[in-house]
C-alpha positions as CSV (number, residue, x, y, z in Angstrom):
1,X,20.8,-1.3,-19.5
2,X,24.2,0.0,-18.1
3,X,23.6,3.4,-19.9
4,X,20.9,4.0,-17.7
5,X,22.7,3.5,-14.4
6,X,23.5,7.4,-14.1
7,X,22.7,10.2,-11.9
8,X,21.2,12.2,-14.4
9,X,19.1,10.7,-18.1
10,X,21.3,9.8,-20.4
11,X,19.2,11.8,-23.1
12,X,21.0,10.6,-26.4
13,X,21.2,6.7,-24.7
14,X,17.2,7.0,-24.6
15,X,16.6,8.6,-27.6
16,X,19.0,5.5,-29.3
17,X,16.8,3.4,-27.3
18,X,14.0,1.1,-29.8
19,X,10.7,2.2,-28.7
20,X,9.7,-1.2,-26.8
21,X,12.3,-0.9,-24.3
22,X,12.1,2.7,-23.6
23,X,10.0,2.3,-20.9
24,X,12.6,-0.8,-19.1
25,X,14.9,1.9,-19.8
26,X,13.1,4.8,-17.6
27,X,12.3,2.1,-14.9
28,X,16.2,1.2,-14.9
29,X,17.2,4.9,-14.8
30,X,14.6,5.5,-11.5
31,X,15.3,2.0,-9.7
32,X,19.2,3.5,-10.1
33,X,18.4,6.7,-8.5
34,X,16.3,5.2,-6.3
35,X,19.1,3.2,-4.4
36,X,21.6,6.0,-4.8
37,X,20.1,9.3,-3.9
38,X,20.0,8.4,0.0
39,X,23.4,8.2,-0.3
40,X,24.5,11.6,-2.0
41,X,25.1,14.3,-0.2
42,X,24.2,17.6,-1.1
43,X,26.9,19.4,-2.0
44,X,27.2,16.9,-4.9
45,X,23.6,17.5,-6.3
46,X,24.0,20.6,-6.1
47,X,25.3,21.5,-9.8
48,X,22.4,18.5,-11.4
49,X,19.8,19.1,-9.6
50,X,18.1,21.3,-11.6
51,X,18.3,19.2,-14.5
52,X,17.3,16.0,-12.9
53,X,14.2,17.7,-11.2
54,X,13.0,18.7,-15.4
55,X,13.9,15.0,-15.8
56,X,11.8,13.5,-13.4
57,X,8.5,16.7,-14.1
58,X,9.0,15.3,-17.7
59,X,7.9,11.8,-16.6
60,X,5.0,13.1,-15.1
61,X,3.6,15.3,-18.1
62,X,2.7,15.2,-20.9
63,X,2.4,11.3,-21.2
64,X,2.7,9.7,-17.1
65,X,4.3,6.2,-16.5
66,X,3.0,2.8,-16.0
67,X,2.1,1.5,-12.6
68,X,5.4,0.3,-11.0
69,X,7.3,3.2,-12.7
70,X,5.3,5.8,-11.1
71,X,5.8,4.6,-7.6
72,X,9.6,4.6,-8.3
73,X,9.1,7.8,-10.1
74,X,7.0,9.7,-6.8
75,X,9.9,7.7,-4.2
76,X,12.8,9.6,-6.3
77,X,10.9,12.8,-6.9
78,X,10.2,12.7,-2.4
79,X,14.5,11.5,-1.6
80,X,15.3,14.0,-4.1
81,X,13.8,17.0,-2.0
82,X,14.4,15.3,0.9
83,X,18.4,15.4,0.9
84,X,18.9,18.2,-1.8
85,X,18.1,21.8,-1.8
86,X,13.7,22.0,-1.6
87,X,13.6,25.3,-3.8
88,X,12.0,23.5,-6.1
89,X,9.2,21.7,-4.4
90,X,6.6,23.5,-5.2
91,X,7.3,23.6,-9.0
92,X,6.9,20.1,-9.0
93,X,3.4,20.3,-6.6
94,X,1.8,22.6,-8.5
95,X,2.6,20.2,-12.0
96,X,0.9,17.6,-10.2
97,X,-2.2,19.4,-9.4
98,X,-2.8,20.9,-12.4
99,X,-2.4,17.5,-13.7
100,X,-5.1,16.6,-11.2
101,X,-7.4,19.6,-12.1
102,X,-7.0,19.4,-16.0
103,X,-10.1,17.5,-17.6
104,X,-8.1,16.8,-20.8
105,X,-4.9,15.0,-19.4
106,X,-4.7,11.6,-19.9
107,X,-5.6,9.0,-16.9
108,X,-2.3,7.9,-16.8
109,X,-0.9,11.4,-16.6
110,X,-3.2,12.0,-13.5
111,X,-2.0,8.7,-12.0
112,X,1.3,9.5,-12.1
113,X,0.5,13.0,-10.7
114,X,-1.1,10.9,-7.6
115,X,1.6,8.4,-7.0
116,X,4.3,11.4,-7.0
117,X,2.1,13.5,-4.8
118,X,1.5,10.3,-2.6
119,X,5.1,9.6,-2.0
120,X,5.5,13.4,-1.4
121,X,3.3,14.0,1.4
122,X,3.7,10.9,3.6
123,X,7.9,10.8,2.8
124,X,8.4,14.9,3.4
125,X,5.4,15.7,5.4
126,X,5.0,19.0,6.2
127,X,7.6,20.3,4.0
128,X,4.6,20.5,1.7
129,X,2.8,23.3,3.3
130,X,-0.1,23.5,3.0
131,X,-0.3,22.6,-0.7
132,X,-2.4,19.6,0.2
133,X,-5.4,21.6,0.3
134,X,-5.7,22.4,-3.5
135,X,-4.6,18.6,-3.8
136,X,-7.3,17.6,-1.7
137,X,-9.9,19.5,-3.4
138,X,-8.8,18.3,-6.7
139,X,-9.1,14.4,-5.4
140,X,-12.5,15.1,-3.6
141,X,-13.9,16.0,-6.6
142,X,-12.6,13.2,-8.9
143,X,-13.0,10.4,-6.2
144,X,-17.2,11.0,-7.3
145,X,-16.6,10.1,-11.1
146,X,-13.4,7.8,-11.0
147,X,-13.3,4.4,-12.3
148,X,-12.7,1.7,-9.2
149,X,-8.7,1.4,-10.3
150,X,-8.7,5.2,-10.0
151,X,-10.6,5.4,-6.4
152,X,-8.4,3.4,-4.8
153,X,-5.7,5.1,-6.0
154,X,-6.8,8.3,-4.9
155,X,-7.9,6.9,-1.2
156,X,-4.3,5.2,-1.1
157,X,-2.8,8.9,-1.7
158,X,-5.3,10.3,1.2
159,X,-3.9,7.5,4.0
160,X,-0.3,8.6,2.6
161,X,-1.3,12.5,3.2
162,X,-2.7,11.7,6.3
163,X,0.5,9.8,7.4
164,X,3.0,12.0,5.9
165,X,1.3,15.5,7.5
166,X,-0.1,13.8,10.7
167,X,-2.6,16.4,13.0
168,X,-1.6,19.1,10.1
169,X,-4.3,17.8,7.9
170,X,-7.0,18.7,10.8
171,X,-8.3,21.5,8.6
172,X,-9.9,19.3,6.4
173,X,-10.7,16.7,8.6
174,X,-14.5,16.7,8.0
175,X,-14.4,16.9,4.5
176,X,-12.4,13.5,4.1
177,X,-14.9,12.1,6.3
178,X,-17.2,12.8,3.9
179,X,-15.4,11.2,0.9
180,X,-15.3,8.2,3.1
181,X,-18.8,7.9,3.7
182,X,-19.5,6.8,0.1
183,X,-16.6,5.3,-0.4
184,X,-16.7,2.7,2.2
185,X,-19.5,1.4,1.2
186,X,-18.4,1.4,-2.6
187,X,-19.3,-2.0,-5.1
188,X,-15.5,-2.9,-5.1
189,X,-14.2,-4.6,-2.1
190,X,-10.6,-2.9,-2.8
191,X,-12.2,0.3,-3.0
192,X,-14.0,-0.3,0.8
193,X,-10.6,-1.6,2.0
194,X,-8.8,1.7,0.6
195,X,-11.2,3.5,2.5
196,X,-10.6,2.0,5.4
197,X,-7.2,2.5,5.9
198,X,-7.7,6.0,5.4
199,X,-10.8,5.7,8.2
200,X,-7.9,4.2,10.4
201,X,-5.4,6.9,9.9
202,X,-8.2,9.6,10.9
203,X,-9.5,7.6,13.7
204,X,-5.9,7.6,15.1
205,X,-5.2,11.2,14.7
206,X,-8.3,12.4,15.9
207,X,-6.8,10.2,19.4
208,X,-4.0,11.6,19.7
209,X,-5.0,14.9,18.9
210,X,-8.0,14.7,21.7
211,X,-5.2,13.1,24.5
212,X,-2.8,15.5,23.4
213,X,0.1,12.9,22.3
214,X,2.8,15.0,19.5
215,X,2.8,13.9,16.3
216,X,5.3,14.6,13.2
């Protein structure tokens, strides 16, 4: 898999690629960029970073990645906007939550759109704006008709905004406490554990934020 140690996709390597390993290639591509991005500077992404940021949207839509792809995926989406030029941040959000909001995407489309938006918020915090209110809308809503594997992915995404964005997400404060209500005492033990971590992470802001102590 040496053709898939590159900056960039190496498009015509994948496409030559037999279908069964296309995904070990995709997975080799991101673990690559994963290790390298911290350590390019700017100046050098500069010219590629268009292109690698319709590389990476593409693995969100139209078809998502498996479970351990799409964390690497949402970890090189965050470093990328984290040490390269953010003008395309939003671009990328806004996929992801029409992703979230479309009833015909696939589940592992809307996954991936979770795990990228996950790693966004809690690696670039408030960089995000306040974009995590139409995310948080979106999440709210599916959180009441989600499968169990789908809950907890959508409370782990919640304890990463929460972390990522600190006292910012104080606007919506109440309304996660609602989603936790029900979700904390959910069937699935995971699902009650997901919830609360998230419980934590509210508990702990709502401290800081009544004694005064900064946060990010």
């Amino acid at each position: 898999m040496e053709q898939a140690q590159s900056l960039l996709l190496n498009e015509l390597a994948f496409v030559r690629c037999p279908d069964p390993q296309k995904n070990i290639f995709i997975y080799e591509w991101l673990k690559y960029l994963d290790r390298i991005l911290t350590l390019t500077k700017k100046s050098d992404l500069k010219n590629s970073q268009q292109k690698l940021v319709e590389q990476l949207n593409a693995r969100i839509v139209p078809n998502g990645c498996s479970h351990p792809t799409r964390l690497l995926l949402g970890r090189c989406i965050a470093k990328l906007f984290s040490v390269a030029d953010a003008s395309h941040l939003f671009e990328t959000i806004n996929l992801c939550n029409d992703a979230l909001k479309d009833p015909s995407v696939l589940l592992q489309v809307k996954l991936t759109a979770l795990s990228v938006l996950g790693e966004m918020f809690e690696y670039l915090g408030r960089m995000v704006g306040r974009s995590y209110e139409e995310t948080f809308q979106s999440l709210s809503k599916w959180l009441k008709s989600a499968e169990s594997n789908a809950r907890i992915e959508i409370l782990k995404t919640l304890a990463k905004m929460l972390h990522g964005l600190g006292s910012g997400t104080f606007p919506i404060f109440k309304d996660i406490y609602k989603c936790l209500a029900k979700a904390l005492f959910d069937r699935v033990m995971a699902v009650r554990v997901a919830a609360a971590n998230v419980n934590i992470f509210c508990f702990f802001f709502v401290f800081i934020f009544k004694f005064g102590v900064q946060t990010n």
